[in-house]
N, C-alpha and C positions, 0 to 999 in steps of 0.2 A: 469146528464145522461138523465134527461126526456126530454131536449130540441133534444138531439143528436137521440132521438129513438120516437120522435115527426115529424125532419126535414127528418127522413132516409122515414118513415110512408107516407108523402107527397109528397116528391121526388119520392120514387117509383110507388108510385100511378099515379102521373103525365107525368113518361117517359110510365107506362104503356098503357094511355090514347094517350098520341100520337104517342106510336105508333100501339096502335088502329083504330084511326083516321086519318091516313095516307092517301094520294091520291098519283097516279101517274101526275107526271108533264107530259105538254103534246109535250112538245118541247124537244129532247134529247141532253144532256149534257156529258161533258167528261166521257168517263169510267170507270174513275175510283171516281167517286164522285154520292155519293145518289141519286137517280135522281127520288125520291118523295117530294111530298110538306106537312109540316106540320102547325097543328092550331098555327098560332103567339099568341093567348090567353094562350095557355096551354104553349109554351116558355117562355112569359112574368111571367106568375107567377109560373116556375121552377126558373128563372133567381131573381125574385123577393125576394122571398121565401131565397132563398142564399143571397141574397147582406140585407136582415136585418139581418139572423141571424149571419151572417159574420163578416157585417159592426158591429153591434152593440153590439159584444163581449166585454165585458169591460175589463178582463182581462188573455191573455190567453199567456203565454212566452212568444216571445218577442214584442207583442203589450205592455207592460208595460215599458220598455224600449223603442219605438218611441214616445210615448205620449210625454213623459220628455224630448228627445232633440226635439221635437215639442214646447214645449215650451221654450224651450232653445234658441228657432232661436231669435236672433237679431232683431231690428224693423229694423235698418239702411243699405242696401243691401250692401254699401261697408264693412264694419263691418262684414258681412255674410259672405263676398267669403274671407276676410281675414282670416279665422280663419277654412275657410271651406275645407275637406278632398273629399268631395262627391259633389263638386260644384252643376249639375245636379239637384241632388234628394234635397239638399238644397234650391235651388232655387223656384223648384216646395211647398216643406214647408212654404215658405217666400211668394207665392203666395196664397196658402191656406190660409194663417192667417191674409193676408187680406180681407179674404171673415169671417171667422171664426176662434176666440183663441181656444176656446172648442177642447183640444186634442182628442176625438171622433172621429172630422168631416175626421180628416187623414184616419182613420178606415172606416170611412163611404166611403169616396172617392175613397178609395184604393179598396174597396169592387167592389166597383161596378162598375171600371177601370178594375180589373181582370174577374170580370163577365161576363160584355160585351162584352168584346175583347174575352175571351177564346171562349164563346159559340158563337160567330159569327166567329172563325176560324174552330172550329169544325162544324157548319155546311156547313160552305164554303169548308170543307177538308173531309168529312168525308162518309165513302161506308156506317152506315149506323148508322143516328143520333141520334135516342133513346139511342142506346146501348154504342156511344159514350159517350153520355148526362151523363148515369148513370156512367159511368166508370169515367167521370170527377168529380163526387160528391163523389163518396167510393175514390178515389184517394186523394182528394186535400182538401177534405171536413175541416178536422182539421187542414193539415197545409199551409192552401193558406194565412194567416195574419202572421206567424210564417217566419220572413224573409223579411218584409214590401219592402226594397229596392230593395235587390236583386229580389222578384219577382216579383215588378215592370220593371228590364230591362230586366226578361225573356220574360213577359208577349208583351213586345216593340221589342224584338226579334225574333216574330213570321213571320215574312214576312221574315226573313234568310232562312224559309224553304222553298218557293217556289225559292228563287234566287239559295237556295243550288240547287236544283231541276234542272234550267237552266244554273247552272253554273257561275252564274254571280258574280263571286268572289267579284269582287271591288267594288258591293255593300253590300254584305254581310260585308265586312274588315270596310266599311265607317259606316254603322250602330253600329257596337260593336264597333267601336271608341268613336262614340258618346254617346253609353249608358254606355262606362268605366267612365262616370262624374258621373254616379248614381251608379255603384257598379263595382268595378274595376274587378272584376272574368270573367266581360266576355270578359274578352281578350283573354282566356283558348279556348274560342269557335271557335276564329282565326284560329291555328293550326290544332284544330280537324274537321274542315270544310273542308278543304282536304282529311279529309281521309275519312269523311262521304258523300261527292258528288263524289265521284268517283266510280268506278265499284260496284257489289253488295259482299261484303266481299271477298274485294281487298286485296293485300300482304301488305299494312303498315296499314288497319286496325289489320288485324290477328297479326302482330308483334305488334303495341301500345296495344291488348288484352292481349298478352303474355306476355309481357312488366308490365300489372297491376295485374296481377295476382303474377307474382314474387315479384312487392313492397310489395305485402302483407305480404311478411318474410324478404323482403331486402330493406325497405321504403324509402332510404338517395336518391338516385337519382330521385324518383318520387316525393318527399318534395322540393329537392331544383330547379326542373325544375315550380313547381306550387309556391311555396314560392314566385320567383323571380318575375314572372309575375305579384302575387297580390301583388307587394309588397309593401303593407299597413297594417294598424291596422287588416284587415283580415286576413293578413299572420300567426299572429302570433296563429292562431288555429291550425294551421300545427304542429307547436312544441309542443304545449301545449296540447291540446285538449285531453282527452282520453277516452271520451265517445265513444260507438261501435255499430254501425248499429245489428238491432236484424235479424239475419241468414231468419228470414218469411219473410222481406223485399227484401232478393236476389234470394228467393225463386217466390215472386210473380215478381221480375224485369227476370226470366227465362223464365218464360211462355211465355211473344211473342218472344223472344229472339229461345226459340224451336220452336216453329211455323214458326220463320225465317228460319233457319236451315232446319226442314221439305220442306219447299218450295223451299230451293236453290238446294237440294239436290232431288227434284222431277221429273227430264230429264224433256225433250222437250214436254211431256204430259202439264205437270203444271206449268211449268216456262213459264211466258209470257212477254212480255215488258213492263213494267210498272216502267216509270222512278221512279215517288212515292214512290213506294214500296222499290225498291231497294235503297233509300235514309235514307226511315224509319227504314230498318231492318240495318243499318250500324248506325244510331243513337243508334238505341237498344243496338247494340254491345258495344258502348261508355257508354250507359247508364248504363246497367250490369258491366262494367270493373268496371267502378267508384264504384258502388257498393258494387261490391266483395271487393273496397277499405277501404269504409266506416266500413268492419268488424272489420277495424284494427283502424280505426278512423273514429268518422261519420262525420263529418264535407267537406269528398271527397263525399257524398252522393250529398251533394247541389247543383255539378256542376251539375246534372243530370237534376236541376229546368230547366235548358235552353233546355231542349229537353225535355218539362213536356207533348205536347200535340204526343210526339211520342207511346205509348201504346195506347192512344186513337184512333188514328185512324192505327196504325197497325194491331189491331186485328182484329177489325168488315173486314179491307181490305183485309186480307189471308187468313182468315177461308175458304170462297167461291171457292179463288183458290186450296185448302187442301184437301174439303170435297165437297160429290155433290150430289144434291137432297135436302132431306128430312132432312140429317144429317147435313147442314149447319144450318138450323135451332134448331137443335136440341143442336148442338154445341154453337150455339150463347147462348141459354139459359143456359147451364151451365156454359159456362164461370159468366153470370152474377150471377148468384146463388154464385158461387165459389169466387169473386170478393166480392160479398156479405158479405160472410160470412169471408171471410180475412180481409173486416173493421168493423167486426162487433167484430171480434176477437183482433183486433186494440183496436178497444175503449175499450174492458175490459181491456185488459193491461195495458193500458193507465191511466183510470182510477181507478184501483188498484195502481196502481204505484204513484199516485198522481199527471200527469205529465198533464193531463187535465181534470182541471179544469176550466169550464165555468159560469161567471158569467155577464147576459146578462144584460142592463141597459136602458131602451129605458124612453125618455122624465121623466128621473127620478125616473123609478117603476124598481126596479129588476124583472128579469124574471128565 
């Protein structure tokens, strides 16, 4: 617990500092994206700061379990795809361990692939980057290693949202193709691209919400339409699984999901065009279905990783169009308080429950 309430202590300090030390840029940029510049010192060692304590988890669910088939890859690469389910992600293993055997260096790589990439989309994306920053850290903080694969092709799935944005289906379809080598679920993303690039809470979003809300007491036709897609060794958590998303998690997946809702429902005052927005708030909408599915099995929570950087840059984006003045700011800070204190309320559970457990291992010294 003292690493977790060590790394919360420094992070918050540090999104506090920049966005202390904020400037305006002097050239104006799209609308809807932040349009101040921050210290790259103070990014560098938020960004830092996460990829050791991240990377250098030694054992934390399923990081014990990728160590073992990291060592398990093959030396001989034809040997590898023979035998290999996740060609892709196996490949990239088989590249690592000729840099490095040391099951670590995955953790360490994977760390800092997720790190990079997140907070350089969130700042490329983002109406206003501290408050992203932080909400990526209470978010993902404990389970961004928890799923090594799959969030690695969410994390590679990040440019679907600007193509969702323009429409450009048939590179959105070519990309989840390519990343189904490294975890076959994102084929699930296929389908619901449709219904998230299109108007802002369009009639076959509203029906697919309606639709997961009933599997919750009638699960046979939302199993066997996800079953088939993944249908591999993943599949079979669908039938099995009976672990249940805990009710605080669909609680906090509500909160931008009502702020969408507020804002569509705002007339011509507040509603403005903002393709983004209306993109993000149709993500949300899939995001929470899923959710409310995961009550019933948590394992439908996961798909949600492929739309992980949607709450992040939803909220800090609608508040402004919501509230005006004094009270955007006012709002911004409570959300973060309230964000706060829901992972803060995370880790004791977690940690009572015995389900995290952190035991850090750097150059051979436990920490």
């Amino acid at each position: 617990m003292t690493t977790v309430v060590i790394t919360t202590i420094i992070i918050t300090v540090l999104c506090v500092f920049l966005q202390i030390l904020k400037r305006n840029r002097k050239t104006p940029i799209s609308n809807y994206v932040d349009q101040s510049r921050y210290s790259r010192i103070i990014i560098f060692l938020i960004m830092a700061t996460l990829i050791v304590v991240i990377g250098f988890r030694y054992s934390y669910e399923d990081t014990r379990n990728y160590k073992m088939a990291y060592n398990a890859i093959p030396e001989n690469i034809d040997e590898m795809f023979a035998m290999s389910k996740s060609p892709g992600f196996d490949l990239i293993q088989w590249l690592l361990r000729l840099i490095s055997t040391d099951p670590q260096f995955i953790c360490i790589t994977m760390a800092v692939i997720f790190t990079v990439i997140d907070v350089w989309f969130i700042r490329k994306h983002s109406y206003d980057f501290p408050l992203s920053l932080f909400m990526y850290f209470l978010l993902y903080f404990a389970d961004n290693m928890n799923g090594i694969r799959q969030g690695l092709a969410a994390v590679l799935l990040l440019p679907g949202f600007v193509w969702a944005c323009r429409k450009r289906h048939a590179r959105y379809i070519a990309l989840a193709l390519l990343l189904s080598t490294i975890h076959r679920s994102v084929l699930v993303t296929i389908p619901l691209m449709f219904l998230f690039s299109g108007k802002r809470l369009n009639t076959g979003l509203v029906i697919f919400a309606a639709f997961c809300c009933l599997s919750v007491f009638f699960p046979g036709p939302m199993n066997f339409l996800i079953g088939n897609i993944v249908s591999d060794d993943y599949a079979h958590y669908i039938y099995t699984f009976t672990a249940q998303a805990n009710i605080l998690h669909v609680l906090v997946e509500a909160v931008p999901l009502a702020l969408g809702i507020i804002y569509h429902l705002g007339g011509t005052r507040t509603v403005v065009e903002n393709r983004a927005l209306d993109v993000l708030i149709n993500m949300q909408v899939i995001r929470f279905s899923f959710m409310v599915l995961a009550t019933r099995m948590a394992q439908y929570a996961r798909i949600g990783m492929y739309m992980r950087h949607v709450p992040l840059l939803l909220v800090p984006m609608i508040i402004p169009y919501i509230f005006k003045g004094k009270a955007v700011l006012l709002v911004k800070y409570i959300a973060a308080v309230l964000y706060l204190a829901e992972f803060l309320l995370e880790m004791y559970i977690s940690m009572k429950g015995g389900r995290l457990v952190l035991d850090f291992r750097i150059l051979g010294f436990g920490v």
